[in-house]
C-alpha positions, 0 to 999 in steps of 0.5 A: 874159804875155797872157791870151787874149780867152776865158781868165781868170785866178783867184786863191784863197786860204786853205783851211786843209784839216784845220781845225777838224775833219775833217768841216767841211774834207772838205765844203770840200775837195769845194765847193773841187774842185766850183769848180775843175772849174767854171773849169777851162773858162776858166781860163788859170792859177790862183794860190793864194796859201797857206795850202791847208793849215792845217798841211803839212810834208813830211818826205823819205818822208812827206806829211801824209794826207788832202785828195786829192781837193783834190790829185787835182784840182789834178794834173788841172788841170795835166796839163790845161795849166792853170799853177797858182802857190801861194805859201806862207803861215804855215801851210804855209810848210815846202812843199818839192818836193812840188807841184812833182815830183808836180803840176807846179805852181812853188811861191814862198816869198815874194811876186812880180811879174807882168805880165799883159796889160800889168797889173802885178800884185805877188801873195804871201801877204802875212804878214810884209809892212806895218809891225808884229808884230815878234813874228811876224816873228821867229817867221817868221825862225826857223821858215824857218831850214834848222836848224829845218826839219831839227829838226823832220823828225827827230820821228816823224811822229805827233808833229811833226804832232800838235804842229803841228796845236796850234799851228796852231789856236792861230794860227788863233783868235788872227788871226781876232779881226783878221779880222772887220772892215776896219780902217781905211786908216791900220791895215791893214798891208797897204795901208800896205805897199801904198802904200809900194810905189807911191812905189818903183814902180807896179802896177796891182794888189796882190793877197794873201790871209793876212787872210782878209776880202774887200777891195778898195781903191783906192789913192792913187796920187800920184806917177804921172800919168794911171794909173788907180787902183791897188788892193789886193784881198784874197782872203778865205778858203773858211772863211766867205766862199767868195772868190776874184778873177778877171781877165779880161784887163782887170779884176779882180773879187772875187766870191763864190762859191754852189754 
């Protein structure tokens, strides 16, 4: 995929829109479209890699209520001719068809290759990846089982999303005791993840969100000669850090974004 001299590529990640109140997620919802409708200009794609939601299910005739001027913007931006990709994350995993119908935007359940400009990118979520919590693995497992989705579509809406919401805020607090400092190379799992990707083949960028601290690291990358170094750049969330990535057709940078 070539990215046009004055286009640009942006990755987000990490919303969570309907936590921890109504009041603080409509005042991010609203500094994340007013963001949007600044890179709409420039921007050749978008990929919002999940967890846009802090819970999201879609049941056959129902969708969750609220964020619509976060959806409103979104079709904007496609009906535009800007591609958006979203990957799926542990909070809004049970995504079905539709962002796809509605917003045109292809939705991925589990992370992907890319190739922009001759940069090889490996993007997901990143929950699940790396060695380690077993526990949630397993979870994970049983949660994107067909029966399980089918059990919990048969609960009246107001029940589902009302227990949903519980849990959700429960995961929430327990992963931001994780969140609030790097660390270390040999404990972050997904630079461990990373690198035992890089003995397989080579990328030139491993970008995910899910961990919700802004990284970028350079990654060893021995086995490939005359490369330049490969790195793992996480996104952050819009909950503290308003983070996001963008590449400009040769490079990636982290940014941060004031309004």
């Amino acid at each position: 995929m070539q990215i046009l001299s004055d286009k640009k590529t942006y990755f987000l990640s990490d919303f969570h829109l309907g936590a921890p109140d109504y009041e603080s997620s409509l005042a991010r919802e609203k500094r994340i479209v007013k963001f949007l409708d600044e890179i709409k200009s420039n921007a050749a794609q978008i990929f919002i890699l999940g967890d846009l939601f802090d819970f999201w299910y879609e049941y056959k005739k129902v969708v969750p209520k609220g964020f619509v001027r976060m959806l409103g913007k979104l079709a904007e931006l496609t009906d535009s001719g800007i591609n958006i990709h979203f990957f799926v994350g542990n909070h809004d995993m049970w995504m079905k068809d539709y962002f796809k119908k509605e917003l045109n935007i292809k939705v991925y359940y589990h992370p992907e290759e890319f190739e922009l400009n001759g940069k090889k990118f490996f993007i997901g979520h990143g929950d699940g990846l790396g060695p380690g919590d077993r526990r949630y693995k397993f979870i994970k497992t049983v949660f994107r089982n067909r029966i399980s989705k089918w059990m919990f579509g048969i609960l009246h809406p107001g029940l589902g999303i009302g227990i949903a919401d519980y849990f959700s805020s429960k995961s929430r607090a327990a992963a931001e005791k994780t969140n609030e400092k790097f660390l270390g190379e040999d404990k972050e799992w997904l630079i461990i993840f990373s690198k035992e990707m890089l003995k397989v083949k080579h990328y030139d960028y491993f970008i995910f969100g899910h961990r919700h601290l802004p990284i970028d690291f350079k990654l060893n990358d021995p086995e490939i000669i005359g490369t330049d170094a490969t790195r793992y750049i996480n996104l952050g969330d819009w909950i503290k850090y308003n983070s996001y990535a963008v590449f400009d057709g040769k490079n990636v940078e982290l940014k941060f974004y004031h309004n």
